[in-house]
N, C-alpha and C positions, 0 to 999 in steps of 0.2 A: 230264542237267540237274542231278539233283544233284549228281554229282562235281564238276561245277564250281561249282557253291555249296558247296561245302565246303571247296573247292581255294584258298582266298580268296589265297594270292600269287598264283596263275596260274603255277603251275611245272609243271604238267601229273602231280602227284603231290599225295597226302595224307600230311602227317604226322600223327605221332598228337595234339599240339598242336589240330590245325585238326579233326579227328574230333572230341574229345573236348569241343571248344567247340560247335559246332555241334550235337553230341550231347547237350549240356546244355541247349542255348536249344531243340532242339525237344521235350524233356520237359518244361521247364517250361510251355511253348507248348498245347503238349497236354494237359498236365496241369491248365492253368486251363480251357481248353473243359472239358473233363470234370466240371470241377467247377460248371464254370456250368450245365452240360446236369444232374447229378444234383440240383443247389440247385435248378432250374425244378421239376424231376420228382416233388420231394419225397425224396429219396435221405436218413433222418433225420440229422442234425447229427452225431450220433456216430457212428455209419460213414462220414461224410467225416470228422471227424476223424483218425478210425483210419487211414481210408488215406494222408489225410496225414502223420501222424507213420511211416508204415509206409516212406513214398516216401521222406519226409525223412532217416530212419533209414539207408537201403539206397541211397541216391541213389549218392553216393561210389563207394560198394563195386561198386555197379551198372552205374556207367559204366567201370569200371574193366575188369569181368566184357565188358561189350558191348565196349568196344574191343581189350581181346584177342584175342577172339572172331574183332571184326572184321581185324586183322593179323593172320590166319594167310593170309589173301589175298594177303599181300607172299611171294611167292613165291620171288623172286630176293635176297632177303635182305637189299634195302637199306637195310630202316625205314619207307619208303614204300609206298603203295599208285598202282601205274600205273594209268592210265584200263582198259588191259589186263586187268591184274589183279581188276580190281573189276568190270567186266565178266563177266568169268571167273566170278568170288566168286560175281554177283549168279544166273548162270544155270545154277549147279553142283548145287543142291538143299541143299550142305551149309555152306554159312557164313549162319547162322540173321541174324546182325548186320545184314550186309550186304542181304541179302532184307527185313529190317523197314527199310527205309527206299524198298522199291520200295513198300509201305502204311503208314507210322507209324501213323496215326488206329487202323486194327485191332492194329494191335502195344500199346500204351499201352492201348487200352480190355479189351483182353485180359489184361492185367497188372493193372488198375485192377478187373477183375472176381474176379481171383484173390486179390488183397488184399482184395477185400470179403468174398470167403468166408469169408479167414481170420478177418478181425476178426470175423462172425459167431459163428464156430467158437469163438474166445475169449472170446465176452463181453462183449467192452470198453464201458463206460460212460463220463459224464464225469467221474466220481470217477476211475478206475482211469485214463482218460487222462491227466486231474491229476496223479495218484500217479506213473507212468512218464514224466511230462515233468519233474516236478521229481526223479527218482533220474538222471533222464539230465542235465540240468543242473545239477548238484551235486554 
């Protein structure tokens, strides 16, 4: 069922285009649940910030990292991922990409808990947030 929500021509392939769109709208998808679920919880202001600028920062680079990952699954070298192939990817143990979308929800909150570490681990306030958004916009 995913491959074909992904596959959005209907050509019975994915290219990296159509991965890397749909790869974006379920992070940020995800990424707002999570933020809703920590704002309920009490998760302080400044460690959602942190993870935000952390997500924001690494977003790019991130999807970048995930959809290579996920084309190493084009087997036959065309650019594409066959329903096959992704198949294959999903039940192999080794294309980590392709397996995080058999559970998003635990992929993203598992990412979201690693970045929270981190920002604990540093620090971060909302001075220091200030200070590192304005060196990065400027």
């Amino acid at each position: 069922m995913v491959f074909a929500v992904i596959d959005r021509d209907n050509s019975g392939k994915i290219c990296k285009g159509e991965f890397r769109r749909y790869l974006s709208k379920t992070v940020a998808i995800a990424t707002e649940l999570y933020f809703a679920k920590a704002k309920k919880e009490g998760v302080p202001f400044v460690l959602r910030v942190g993870m935000k600028v952390a997500l924001d920062l690494g977003e790019g680079h991130r999807t970048d990292q995930i959809t290579e990952e996920a084309f190493k699954a084009d087997t036959d070298g065309d650019g594409e991922i066959s329903l096959d192939e992704w198949l294959t990817a999903a039940n192999s143990g080794d294309n980590m990409a392709i397996e995080a979308f058999l559970n998003p929800g635990d992929t993203v909150l598992k990412q979201m808990e690693e970045i929270a570490e981190d920002v604990k681990e540093v620090g971060l306030t909302v001075e220091s947030y200030e200070q590192l958004k304005h060196e990065i916009l400027h």
